[in-house]
N, C-alpha and C positions, 0 to 999 in steps of 0.2 A: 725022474723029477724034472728034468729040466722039459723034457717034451710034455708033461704037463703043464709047466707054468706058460707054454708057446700057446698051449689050447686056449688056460684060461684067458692070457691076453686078446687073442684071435677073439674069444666068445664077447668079451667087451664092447665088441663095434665101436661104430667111428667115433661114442663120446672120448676115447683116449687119446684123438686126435686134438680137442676141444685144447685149448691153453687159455689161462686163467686169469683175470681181471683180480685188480686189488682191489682190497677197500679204501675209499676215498676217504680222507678225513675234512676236508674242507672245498667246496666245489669254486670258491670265489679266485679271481682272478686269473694271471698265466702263472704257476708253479716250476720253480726252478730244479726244484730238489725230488721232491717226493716220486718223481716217474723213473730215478735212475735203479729201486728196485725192484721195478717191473718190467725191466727190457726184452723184448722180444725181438730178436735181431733176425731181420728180414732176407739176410741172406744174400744180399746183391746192394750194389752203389753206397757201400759203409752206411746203411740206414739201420734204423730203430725202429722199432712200437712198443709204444706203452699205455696200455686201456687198464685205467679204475673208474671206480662208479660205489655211489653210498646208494640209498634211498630212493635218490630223488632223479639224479642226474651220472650224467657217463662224462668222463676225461679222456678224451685220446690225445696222444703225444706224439708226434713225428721227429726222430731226430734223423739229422744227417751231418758226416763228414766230407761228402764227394764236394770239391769246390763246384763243381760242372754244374751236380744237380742242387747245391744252392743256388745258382745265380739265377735257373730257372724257375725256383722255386719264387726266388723274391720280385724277378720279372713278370710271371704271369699268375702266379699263387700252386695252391695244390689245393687237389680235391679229395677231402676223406668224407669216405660213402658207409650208410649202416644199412644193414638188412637183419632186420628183428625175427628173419626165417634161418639165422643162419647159413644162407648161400651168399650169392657175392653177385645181387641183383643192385641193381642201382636204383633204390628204393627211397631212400633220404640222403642228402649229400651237403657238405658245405663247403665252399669254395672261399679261400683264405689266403693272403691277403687279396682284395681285389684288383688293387694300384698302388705299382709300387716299382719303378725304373722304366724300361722301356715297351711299346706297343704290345701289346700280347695280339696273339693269335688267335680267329676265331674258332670253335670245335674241331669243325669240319677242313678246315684247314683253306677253306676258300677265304679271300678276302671279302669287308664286310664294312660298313660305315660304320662307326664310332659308334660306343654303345650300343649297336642292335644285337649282339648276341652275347650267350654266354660266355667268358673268355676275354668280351674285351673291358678296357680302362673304365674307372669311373670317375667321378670327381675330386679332384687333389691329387692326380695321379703325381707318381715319383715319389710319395710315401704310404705307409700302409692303412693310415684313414682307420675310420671307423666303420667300412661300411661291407657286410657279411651277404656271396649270394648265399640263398637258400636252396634246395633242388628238392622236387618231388615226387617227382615222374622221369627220370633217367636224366639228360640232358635237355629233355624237352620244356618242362613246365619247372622255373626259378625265379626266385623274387630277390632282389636285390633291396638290403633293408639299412639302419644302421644299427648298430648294439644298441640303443636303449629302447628301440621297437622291436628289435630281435626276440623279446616273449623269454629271456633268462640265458637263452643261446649266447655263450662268448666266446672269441677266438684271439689269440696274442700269437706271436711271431719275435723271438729276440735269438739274437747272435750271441757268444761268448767265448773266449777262446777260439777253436777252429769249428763248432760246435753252433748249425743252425737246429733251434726248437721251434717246431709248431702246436697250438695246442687246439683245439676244439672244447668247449663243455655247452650239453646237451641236455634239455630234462629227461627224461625216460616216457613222462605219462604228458598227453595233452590237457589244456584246462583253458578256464576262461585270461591266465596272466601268462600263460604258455600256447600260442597256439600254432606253435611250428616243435615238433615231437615226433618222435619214431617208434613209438608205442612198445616198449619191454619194460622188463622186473626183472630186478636180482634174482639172480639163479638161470634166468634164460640163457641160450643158448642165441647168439648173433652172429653175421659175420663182420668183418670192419675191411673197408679197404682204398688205399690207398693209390692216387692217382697223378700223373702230371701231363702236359702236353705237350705232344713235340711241337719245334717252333718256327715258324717264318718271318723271317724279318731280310730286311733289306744284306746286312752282313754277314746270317748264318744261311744253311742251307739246312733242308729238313733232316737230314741224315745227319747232323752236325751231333746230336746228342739224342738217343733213344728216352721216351716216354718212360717213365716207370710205371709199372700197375702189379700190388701186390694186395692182396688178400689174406686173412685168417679167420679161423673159425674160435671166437672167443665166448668161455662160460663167465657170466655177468656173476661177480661176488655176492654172496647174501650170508647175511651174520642170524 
């Protein structure tokens, strides 16, 4: 019995690997609550994931406890990426906060003038602003926009307890009131993933705190 149930599992292929999105019940605003149960714990630097999606739009949640990798987080933002093939191409991305404490670093890790690439300050830096890049082409092609030209795209960012959240919401489908979209439906299968950059600044050295980059292969919920 048992060396059958090994088969059937085996015969299943890799959708068993798939982990599962909730249903969203409300896509508006940053949500405090509703992502604690759908955790998907990443395994490394006390992090989180949490992806729901209704209808229309997808939630991803980034939580973390590591002090190290908040500071980085709220220094130069994170980047959560979707790929609607389910691989962990860098196909749509948004990068969140934009500015928010000290210089960030450019990609490439070369230095760079002020605002010329993706990675650095925008305006208002030292807090988190209003203002979302976009990614559409890996690291190459980004727009940097604010949430009320964002086309429904929202991202928050709040602290609590020892307890930093990040959130993304995303439509699913492009249109004429959405024109920044990653193209999936409930039931799809995607991947979501999660990124930061190591950093250069005058006080740390690049080795001072390692990047994070995690991925999963997530089934989009459909009712």
């Amino acid at each position: 019995m048992r060396n059958l149930f090994l088969l059937l599992l085996l015969a299943s292929g890799c959708t068993s690997l798939a982990l599962q999105s909730s249903w969203m019940d409300s896509p508006g605003g940053i949500d405090r609550e509703s992502w604690r149960s759908a955790l998907i714990a990443l395994g490394e630097r006390d992090a989180s994931l949490a992806v729901q999606n209704d209808a229309h739009f997808i939630r991803v949640s980034f939580i973390t406890t590591d002090p190290a990798l908040q500071e980085r987080i709220l220094h130069q933002g994170i980047f959560i990426w979707l790929d609607p093939y389910g691989g962990e191409s860098h196909r749509f991305g948004i990068r969140y906060p934009v500015a928010w404490g000290a210089m960030p670093v450019s990609v490439d890790g070369e230095p760079h003038p002020e605002g010329s690439l993706p990675g650095s300050f925008g305006p208002g830096w030292g807090k988190p602003g209003d203002d979302i890049e976009i990614y559409t082409d890996g690291y190459k092609e980004y727009e940097r926009v604010g949430k009320k030209d964002a086309g429904g795209i929202d991202a928050g960012i709040a602290k609590f307890s020892d307890t930093l959240l990040c959130q993304i919401t995303v439509p699913l489908r492009g249109g004429a009131e959405s024109p920044y979209a990653f193209s999936a439906s409930p039931g799809d299968l995607i991947g979501v993933g999660i990124e930061t950059r190591a950093n250069l600044t005058s006080v740390e050295s690049i080795g001072s705190i390692l990047p994070l980059q995690a991925w999963r292969q997530i089934r989009l919920a459909a009712r």
